[in-house]
C-alpha positions as CSV (number, residue, x, y, z in Angstrom):
1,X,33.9,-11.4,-28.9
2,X,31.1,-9.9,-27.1
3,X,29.3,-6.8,-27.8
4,X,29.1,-4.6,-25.2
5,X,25.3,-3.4,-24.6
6,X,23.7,-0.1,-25.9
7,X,23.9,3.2,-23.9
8,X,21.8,6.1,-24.0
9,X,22.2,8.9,-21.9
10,X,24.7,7.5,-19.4
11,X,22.0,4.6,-18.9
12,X,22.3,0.5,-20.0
13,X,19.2,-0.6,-21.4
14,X,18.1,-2.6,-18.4
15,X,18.1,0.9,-16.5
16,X,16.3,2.5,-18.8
17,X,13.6,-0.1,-19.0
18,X,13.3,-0.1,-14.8
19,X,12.8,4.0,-15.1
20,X,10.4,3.3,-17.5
21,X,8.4,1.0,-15.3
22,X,9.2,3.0,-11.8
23,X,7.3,6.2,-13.9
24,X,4.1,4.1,-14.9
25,X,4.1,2.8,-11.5
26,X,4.0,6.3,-10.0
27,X,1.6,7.1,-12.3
28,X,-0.9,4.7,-12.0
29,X,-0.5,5.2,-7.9
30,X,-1.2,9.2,-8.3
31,X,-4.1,8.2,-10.7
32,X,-5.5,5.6,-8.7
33,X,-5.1,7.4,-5.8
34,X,-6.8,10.8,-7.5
35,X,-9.3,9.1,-9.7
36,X,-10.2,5.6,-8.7
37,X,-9.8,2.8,-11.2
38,X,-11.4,4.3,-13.5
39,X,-9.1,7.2,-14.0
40,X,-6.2,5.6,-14.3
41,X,-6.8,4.0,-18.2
42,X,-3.3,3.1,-20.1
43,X,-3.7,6.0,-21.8
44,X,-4.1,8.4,-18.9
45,X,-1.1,6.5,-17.2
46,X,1.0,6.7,-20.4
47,X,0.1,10.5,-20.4
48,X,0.4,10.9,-16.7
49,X,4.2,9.5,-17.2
50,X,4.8,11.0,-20.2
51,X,5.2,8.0,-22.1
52,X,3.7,5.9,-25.3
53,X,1.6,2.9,-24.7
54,X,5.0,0.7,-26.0
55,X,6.5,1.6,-23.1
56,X,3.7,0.5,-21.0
57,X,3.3,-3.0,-22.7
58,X,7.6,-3.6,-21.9
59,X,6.6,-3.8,-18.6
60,X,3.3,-4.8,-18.0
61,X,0.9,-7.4,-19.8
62,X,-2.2,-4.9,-19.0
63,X,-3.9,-2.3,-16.5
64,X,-4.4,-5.3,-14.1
65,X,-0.9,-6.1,-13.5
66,X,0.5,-2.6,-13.0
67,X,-2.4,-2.1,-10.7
68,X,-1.1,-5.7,-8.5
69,X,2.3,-4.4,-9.0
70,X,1.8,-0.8,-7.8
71,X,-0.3,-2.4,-5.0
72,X,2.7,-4.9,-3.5
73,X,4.5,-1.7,-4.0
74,X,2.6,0.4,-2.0
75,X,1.6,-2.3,1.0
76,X,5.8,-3.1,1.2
77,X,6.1,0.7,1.6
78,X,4.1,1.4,4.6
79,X,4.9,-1.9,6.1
80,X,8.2,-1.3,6.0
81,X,7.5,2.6,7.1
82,X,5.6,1.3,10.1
83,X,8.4,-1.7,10.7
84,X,10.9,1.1,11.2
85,X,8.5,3.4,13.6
86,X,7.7,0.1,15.9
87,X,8.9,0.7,19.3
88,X,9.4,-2.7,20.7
89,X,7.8,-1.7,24.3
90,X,4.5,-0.6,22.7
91,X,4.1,-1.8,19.3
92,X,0.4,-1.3,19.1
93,X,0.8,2.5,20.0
94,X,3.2,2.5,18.0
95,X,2.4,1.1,14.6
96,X,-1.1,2.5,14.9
97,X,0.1,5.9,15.3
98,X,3.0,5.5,12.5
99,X,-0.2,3.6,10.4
100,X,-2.0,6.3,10.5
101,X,0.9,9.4,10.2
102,X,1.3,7.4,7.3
103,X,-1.7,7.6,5.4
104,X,-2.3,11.4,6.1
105,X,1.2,12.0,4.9
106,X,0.0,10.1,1.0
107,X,-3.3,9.5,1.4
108,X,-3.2,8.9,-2.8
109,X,-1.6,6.1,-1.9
110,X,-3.9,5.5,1.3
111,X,-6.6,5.1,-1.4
112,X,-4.7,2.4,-3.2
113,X,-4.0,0.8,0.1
114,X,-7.2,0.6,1.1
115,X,-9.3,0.2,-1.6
116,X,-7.4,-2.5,-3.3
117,X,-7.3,-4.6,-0.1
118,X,-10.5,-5.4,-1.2
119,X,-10.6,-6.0,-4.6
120,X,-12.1,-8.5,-6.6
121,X,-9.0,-10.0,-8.2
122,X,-8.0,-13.2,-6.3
123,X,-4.0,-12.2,-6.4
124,X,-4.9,-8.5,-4.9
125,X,-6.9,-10.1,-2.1
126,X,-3.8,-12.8,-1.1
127,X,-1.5,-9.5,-1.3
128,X,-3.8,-7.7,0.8
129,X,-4.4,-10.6,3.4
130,X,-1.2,-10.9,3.9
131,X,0.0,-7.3,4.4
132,X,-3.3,-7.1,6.9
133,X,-1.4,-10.2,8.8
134,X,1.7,-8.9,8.6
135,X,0.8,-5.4,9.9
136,X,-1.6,-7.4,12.6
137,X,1.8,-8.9,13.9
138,X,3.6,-6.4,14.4
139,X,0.8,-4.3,16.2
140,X,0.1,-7.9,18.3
141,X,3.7,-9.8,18.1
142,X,2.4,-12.3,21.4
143,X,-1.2,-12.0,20.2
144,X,-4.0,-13.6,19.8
145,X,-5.2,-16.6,16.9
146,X,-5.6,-15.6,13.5
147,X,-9.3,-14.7,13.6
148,X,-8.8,-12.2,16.6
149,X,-6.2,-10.4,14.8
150,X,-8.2,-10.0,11.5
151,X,-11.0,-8.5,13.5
152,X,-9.0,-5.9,15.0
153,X,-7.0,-5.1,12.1
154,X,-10.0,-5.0,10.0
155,X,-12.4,-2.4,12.1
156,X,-8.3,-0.4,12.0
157,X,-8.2,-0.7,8.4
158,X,-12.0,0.3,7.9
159,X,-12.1,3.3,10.3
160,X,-8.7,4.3,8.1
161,X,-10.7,4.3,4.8
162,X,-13.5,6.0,6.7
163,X,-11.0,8.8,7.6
164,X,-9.2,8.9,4.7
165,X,-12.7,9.5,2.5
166,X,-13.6,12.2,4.7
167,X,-10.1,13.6,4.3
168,X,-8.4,13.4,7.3
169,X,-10.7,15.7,8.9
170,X,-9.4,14.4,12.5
171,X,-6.4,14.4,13.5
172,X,-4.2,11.5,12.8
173,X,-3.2,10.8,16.6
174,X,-6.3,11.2,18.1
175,X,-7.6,8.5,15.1
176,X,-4.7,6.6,16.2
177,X,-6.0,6.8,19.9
178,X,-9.1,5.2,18.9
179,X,-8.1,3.0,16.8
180,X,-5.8,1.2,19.2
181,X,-8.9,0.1,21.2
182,X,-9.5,-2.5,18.7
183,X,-5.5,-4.1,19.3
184,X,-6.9,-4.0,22.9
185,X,-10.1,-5.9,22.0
186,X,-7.9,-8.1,20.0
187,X,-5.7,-8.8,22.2
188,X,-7.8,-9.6,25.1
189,X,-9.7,-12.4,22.7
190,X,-7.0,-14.8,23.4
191,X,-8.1,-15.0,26.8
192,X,-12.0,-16.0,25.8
């Protein structure tokens, strides 16, 4: 005979433990986002979630790995944001304008976005490399090589941590209007 598993409060354990780890994960993102890495300590995430540091270790080995996990997180959030705003007759006008809605909407997790993209850690570069690609293909689906479209997503993605540190001071669509002067310039590298 098999026992049937523990509830508490409606919830199966499994549940429990994934609202456990969805808190920490908004924590460390509104920490990060507020404070850099150095604010966002287990012990100020534990506090931010209201929760003990056992709770944190369930889920995560250490800071590092919340920080990669809250990171995927955050970069399958806005590309899936900006998937959904792509109008297929002008993706670049587009995604850039829906790019940068975005991070003026939650520019906490702007700061993640953009600030982890280039971090140290070799796993946090490969997730940020590939959500630069990804968001480079949907801006440029018939575009140019590789390197092209890393150049003009890069100069997007530095003028956004530019605006974002300066706190959105501009508008976002006339930063958008700029910004999609690099897809252009990208774009017309194929032809060199």
């Amino acid at each position: 005979m098999t026992k049937a598993a523990r509830r508490y409060g409606g919830q199966s354990q499994e549940a429990r433990v994934q609202e456990r780890r969805e808190k920490l994960m908004r924590a460390a993102a509104a920490l990060y986002g507020r404070l850099g890495p150095a604010g966002a300590s287990v012990t100020a995430i534990c506090a931010e979630a209201s929760l003990t540091p056992r709770y944190f270790y369930e889920s995560f080995a250490n800071r590092e790995a919340l920080l990669l996990a809250v990171f995927r997180a955050v970069c399958a959030r806005l590309l899936d944001q900006i998937g959904a705003a792509i109008d297929p007759g002008d993706p670049a006008g587009s995604g850039v304008a829906a790019f940068f809605r975005l991070l003026g909407e939650h520019p906490d997790l702007a700061r993640v976005f953009l600030v982890e993209a280039e971090h140290d850690d070799a796993e946090m570069r490969a997730v940020g490399r590939a959500t630069m690609m990804a968001f480079a293909d949907m801006l440029m689906p018939d575009g140019p090589d590789d390197l092209a479209k890393a150049g003009a997503i890069g100069a997007i993605l530095r003028m956004a941590r530019f605006w974002i540190e300066a706190e959105c001071r501009r508008p976002a669509d006339e930063v958008a209007s700029l910004a999609q002067r690099f897809v252009a310039i990208g774009r017309a590298a194929r032809s060199v």
